[in-house]
C-alpha positions as CSV (number, residue, x, y, z in Angstrom):
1,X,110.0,-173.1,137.3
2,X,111.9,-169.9,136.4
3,X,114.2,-169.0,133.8
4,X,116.5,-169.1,132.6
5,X,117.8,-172.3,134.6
6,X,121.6,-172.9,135.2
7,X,123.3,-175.9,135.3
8,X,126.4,-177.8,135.8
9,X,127.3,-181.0,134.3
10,X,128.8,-182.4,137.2
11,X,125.1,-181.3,139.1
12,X,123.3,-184.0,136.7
13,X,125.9,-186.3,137.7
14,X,125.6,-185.9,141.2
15,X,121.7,-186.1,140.7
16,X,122.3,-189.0,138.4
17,X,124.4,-191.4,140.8
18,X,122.1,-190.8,143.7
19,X,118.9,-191.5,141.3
20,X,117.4,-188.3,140.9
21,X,117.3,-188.4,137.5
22,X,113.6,-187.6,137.2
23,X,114.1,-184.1,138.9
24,X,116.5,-183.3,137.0
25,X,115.7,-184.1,133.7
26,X,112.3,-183.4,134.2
27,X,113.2,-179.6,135.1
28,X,115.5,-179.5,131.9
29,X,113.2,-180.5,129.7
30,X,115.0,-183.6,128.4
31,X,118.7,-182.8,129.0
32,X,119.7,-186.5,128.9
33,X,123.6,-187.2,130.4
34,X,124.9,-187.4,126.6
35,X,122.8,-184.2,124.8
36,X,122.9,-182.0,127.6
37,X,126.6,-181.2,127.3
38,X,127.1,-183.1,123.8
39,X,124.1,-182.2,121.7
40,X,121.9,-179.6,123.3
41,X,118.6,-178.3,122.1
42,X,118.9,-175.8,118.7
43,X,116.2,-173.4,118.6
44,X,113.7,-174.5,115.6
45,X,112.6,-171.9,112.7
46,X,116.0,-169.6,113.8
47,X,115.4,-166.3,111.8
48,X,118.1,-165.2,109.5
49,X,119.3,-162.6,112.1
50,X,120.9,-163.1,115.7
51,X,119.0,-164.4,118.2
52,X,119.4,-165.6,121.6
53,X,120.0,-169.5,121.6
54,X,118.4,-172.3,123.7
55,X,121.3,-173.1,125.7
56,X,124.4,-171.0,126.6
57,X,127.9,-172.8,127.9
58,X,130.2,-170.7,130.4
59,X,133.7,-170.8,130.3
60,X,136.9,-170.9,132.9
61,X,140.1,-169.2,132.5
62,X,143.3,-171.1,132.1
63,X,145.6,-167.8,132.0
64,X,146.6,-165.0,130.6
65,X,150.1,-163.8,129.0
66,X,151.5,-161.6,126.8
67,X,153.3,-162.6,123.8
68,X,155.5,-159.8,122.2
69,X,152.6,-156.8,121.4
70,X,149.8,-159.7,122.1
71,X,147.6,-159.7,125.1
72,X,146.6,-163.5,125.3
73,X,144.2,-165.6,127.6
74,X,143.3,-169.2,127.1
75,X,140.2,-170.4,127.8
76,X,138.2,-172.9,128.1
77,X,134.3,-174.8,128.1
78,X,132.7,-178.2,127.1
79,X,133.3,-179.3,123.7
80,X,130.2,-177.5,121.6
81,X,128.7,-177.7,117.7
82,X,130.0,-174.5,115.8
83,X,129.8,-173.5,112.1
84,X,132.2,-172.7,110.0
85,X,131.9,-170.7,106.7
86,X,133.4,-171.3,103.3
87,X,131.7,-168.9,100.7
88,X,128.2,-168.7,101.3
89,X,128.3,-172.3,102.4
90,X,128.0,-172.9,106.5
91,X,128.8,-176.0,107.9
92,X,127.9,-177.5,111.3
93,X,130.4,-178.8,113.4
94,X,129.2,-181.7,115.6
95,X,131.1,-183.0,119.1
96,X,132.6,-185.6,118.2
97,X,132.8,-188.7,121.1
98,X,136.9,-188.0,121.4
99,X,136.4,-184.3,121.6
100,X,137.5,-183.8,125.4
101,X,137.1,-179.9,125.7
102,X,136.6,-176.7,123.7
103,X,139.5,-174.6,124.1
104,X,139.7,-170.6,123.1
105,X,142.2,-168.1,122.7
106,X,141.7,-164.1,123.1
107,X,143.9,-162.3,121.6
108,X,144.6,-158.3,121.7
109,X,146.9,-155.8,121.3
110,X,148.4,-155.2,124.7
111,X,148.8,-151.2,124.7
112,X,145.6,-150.4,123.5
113,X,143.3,-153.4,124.3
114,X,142.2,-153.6,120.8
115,X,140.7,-156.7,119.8
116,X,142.5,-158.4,116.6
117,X,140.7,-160.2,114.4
118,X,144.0,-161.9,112.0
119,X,143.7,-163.3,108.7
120,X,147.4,-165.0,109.4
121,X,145.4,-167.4,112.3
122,X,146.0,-168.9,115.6
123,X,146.8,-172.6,116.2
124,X,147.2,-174.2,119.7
125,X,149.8,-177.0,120.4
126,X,149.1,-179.6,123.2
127,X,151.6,-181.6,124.8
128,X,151.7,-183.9,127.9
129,X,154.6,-185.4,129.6
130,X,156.6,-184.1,126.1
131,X,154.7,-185.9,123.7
132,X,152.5,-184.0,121.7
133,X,148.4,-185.1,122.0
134,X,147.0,-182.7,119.4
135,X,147.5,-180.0,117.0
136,X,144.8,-177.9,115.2
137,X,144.3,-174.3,113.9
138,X,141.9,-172.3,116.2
139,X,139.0,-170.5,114.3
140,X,138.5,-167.1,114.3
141,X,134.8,-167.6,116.1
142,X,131.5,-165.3,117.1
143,X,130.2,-166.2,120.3
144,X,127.6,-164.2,122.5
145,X,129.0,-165.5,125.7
146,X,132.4,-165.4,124.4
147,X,133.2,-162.5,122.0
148,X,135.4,-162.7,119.1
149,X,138.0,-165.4,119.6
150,X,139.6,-168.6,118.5
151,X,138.8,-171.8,119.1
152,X,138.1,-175.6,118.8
153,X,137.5,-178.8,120.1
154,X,140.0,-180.9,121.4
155,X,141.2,-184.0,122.0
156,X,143.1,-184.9,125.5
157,X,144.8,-187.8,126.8
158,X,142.5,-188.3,130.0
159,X,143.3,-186.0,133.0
160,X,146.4,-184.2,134.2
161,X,148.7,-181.8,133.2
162,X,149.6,-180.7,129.7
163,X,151.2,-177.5,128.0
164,X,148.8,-175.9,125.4
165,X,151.7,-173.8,122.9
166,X,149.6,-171.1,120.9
167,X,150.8,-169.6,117.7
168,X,149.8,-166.4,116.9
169,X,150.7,-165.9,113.0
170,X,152.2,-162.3,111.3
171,X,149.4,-159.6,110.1
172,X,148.8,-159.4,106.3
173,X,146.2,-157.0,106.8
174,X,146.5,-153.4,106.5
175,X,147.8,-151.2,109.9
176,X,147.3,-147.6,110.4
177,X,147.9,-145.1,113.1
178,X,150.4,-146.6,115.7
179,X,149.6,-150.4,114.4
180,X,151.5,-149.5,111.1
181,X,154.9,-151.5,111.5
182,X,153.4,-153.9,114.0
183,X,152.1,-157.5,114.7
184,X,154.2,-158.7,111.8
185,X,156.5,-161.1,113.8
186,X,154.9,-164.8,114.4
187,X,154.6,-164.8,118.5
188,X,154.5,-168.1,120.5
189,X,153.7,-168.3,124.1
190,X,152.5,-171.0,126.0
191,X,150.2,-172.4,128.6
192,X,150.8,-174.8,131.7
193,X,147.0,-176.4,132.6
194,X,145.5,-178.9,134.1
195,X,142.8,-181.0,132.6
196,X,140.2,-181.6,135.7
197,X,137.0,-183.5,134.5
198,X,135.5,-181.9,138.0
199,X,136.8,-178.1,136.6
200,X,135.2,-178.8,133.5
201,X,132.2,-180.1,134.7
202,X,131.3,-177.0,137.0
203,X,130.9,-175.0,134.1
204,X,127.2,-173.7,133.9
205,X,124.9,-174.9,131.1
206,X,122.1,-172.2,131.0
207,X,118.6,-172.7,129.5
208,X,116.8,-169.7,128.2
209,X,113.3,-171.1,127.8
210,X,111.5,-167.4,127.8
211,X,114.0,-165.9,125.2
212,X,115.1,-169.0,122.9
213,X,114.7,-167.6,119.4
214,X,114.3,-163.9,119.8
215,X,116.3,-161.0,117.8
216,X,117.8,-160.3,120.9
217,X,121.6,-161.5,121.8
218,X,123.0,-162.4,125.7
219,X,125.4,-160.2,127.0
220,X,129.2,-161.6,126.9
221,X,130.9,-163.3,130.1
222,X,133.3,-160.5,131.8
223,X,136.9,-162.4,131.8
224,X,139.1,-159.6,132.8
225,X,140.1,-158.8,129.1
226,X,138.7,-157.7,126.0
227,X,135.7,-159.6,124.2
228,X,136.0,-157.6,120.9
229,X,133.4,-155.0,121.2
230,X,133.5,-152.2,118.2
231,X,134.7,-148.4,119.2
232,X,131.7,-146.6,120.1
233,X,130.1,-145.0,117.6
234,X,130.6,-141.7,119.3
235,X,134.3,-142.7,119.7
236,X,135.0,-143.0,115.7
237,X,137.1,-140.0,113.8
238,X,135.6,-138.4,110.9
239,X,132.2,-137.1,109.6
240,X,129.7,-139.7,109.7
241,X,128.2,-140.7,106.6
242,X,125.2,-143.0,108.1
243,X,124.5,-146.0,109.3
244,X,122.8,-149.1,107.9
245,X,121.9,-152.6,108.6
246,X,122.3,-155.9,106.0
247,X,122.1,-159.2,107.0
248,X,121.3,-158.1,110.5
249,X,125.1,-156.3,111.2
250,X,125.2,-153.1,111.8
251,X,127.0,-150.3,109.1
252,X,128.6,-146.9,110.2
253,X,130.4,-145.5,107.4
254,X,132.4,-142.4,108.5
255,X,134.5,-140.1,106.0
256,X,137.8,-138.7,107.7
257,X,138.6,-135.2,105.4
258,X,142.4,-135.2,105.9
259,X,143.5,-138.7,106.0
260,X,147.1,-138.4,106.5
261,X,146.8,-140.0,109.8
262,X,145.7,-143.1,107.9
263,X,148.2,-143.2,105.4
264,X,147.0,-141.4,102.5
265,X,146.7,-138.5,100.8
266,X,143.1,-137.1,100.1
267,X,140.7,-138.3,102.4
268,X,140.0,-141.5,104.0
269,X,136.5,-143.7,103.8
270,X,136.2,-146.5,106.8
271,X,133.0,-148.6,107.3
272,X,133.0,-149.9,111.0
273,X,130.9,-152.9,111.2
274,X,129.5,-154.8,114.3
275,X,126.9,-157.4,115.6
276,X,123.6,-155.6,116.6
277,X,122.7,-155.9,120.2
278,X,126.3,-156.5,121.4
279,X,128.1,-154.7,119.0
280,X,131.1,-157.1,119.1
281,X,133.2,-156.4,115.6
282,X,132.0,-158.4,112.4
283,X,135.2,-159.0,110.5
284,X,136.7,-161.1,107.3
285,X,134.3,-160.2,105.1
286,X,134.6,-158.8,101.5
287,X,133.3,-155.2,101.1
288,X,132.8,-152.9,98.1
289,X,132.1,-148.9,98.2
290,X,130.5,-147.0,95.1
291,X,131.2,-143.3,96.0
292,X,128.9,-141.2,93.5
293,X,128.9,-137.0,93.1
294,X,126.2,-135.8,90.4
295,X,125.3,-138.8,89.1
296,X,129.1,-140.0,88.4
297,X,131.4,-142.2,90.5
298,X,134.1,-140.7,91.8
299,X,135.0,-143.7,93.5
300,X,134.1,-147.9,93.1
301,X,136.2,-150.2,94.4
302,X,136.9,-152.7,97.6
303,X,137.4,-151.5,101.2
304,X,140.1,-152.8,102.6
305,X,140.3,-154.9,106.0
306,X,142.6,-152.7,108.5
307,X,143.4,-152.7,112.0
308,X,143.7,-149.3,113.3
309,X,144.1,-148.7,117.4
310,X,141.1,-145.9,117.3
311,X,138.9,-147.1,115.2
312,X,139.7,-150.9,115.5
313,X,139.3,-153.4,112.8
314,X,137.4,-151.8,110.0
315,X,137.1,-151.8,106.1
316,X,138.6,-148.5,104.5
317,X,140.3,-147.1,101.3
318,X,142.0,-143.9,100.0
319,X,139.3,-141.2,98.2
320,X,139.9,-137.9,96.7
321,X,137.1,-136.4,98.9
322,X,133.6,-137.1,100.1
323,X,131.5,-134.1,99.7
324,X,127.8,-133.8,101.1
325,X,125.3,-134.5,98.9
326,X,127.8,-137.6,97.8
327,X,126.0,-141.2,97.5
328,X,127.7,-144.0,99.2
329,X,126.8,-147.6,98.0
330,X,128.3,-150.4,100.2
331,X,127.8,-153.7,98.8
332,X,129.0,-157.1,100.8
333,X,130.6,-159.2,98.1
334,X,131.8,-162.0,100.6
335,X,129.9,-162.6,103.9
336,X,131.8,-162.4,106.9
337,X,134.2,-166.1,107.1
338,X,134.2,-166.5,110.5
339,X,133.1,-169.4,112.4
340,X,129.7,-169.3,114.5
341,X,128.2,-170.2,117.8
342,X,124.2,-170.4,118.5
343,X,122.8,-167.5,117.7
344,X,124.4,-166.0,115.2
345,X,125.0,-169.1,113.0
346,X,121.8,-168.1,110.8
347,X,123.2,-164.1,110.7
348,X,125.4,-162.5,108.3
349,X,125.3,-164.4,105.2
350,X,122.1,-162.5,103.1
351,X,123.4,-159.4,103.1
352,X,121.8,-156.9,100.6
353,X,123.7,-153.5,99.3
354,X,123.5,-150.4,101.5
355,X,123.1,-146.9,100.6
356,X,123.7,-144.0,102.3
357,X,123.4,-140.5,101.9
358,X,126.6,-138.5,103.0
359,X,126.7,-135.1,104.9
């Protein structure tokens, strides 16, 4: 058999009612009607790094609008396990029997097509016939196949049509750059779909036998919008300081000499941080800078999380100067709280301190 082998849910049906079911099962391996869609295999001894999953879930588009300065598309997949993270502490996420359908919300600034990752949140609002059927704030999430985003499961009232109201909360986080001023009115816009057990169950399941559990990641689905991929490092203003990895995500700290374009007088440190292999943007996470000059710190304090329209979301603060030969510590004091799917559930949370040499 080759692989990776693609699936539909609606194909082991078909299989299923005609009594095929050895075929099918037999070629995935023990993808029974409930786990194969409900419960599907989890990679054993996962490393503490991304790696590419056992099973992989497309998704469909709903549609796309724009909210105010929001770019936003709702999507959508089978219900799926995901992790959530409190602290240090990550908690799995099962499907639950009433969960009907995992729905996800992309979200970006429409000018630029930068991806934003909000601390204010995202919740979705679903209503049928008037009556509303359920309510729940969308994580902010990591996927592979998926990007940044926000999502859940959810539970619908059986087939038919329904409006899916999304919320898109104000910006508390710092803006530089064109962003300053924006993204701080809440924004609602909403979503006429069709729930379609037949839709739904056309979406491929994908089983990648000769990869499960390598450092490796699988390349996200192309939608038609933005999947939260980091600037290139090319791309980024400034001198670059280095680069580093902790916890498997990737570290380019970049020192910007006249950082009046950000805000501030003196110069301007930024850390852009991203997934390795994808480099979609790792954000939400507590990060601390010791700046040190001849054996004295000129700077120790916590970067701040900023969206900026050239250099994205990043962490950064205000420093007198960085000079070459200056030592830049960068210390993760609160892993990244951002919900996870397979493959980068086990990532981001041991995350030792950094240093880097600047130019």
């Amino acid at each position: 058999m080759t692989h990776p082998y693609s699936v539909s849910r609606r194909s082991v049906l078909r299989v299923l009612t005609v009594g095929g079911l050895g075929s099918v099962a037999g070629c995935l391996g023990g993808f029974e009607t409930q786990s194969a869609w409900r419960d599907p295999p989890l990679v054993e001894n996962r490393p503490s790094a991304v790696y590419v999953p056992a099973v992989t879930e497309g998704m469909k588009l709903y549609g796309q609008k724009t909210a105010g300065p929001y770019g936003v598309a709702l999507t959508y997949s089978y219900p799926h396990r995901f992790w959530t993270v409190a602290g240090t502490d990550r908690t799995k996420t099962p499907v639950q029997s009433e969960d009907s359908i995992h729905l996800m919300i992309s979200l970006w600034d429409d000018e630029t097509e930068t991806v934003l990752p909000l601390d204010a949140g995202v919740s979705i609002e679903i209503t049928k016939g008037g009556s509303l059927v359920s309510q729940e704030v969308a994580y902010p999430m990591l996927s592979q196949q998926m990007g940044f985003h926000y999502g859940s499961n959810y539970e619908l009232d059986g087939g038919g049509d329904y409006t899916a109201r999304v919320r898109v909360g104000g910006v508390g986080l710092n803006r530089t750059g064109s962003f300053a001023g924006r993204f701080e009115q809440v924004e609602t816009v909403a979503f006429d779909f069709t729930f379609d057990t037949d839709d739904l169950y056309d979406v491929e399941i994908t089983r990648l036998d000769d990869r499960k559990g390598t450092r490796d990641a699988i390349e996200p689905m192309e939608m038609g919008f933005p999947v939260g991929r980091a600037p290139a490092v090319d791309s980024l203003p400034g001198r670059k300081l280095g680069s580093a990895t902790s916890g498997d995500a990737v570290f380019h700290a970049f020192a910007v000499d006249d950082g009046g374009r950000f805000g501030v007088d003196g110069s301007y440190l930024y850390v852009s941080v991203r997934t390795p292999h994808n480099g979609i943007v790792v954000p939400m996470m507590g990060l601390e800078a010791t700046l040190t000059r001849d054996g004295e710190r000129v700077f120790d304090g916590t970067l701040a999380r900023t969206l900026d329209p050239s250099v994205g979301y990043h962490y950064g603060t205000a420093v007198d100067a960085v000079e070459s030969g200056d030592t830049l510590e960068l210390t993760v004091a609160v892993p990244p709280q951002v919900a996870r799917h397979d493959g980068y559930e086990t990532a981001f949370f041991e995350m030792p301190p950094m240093t880097l040499n600047g130019s």
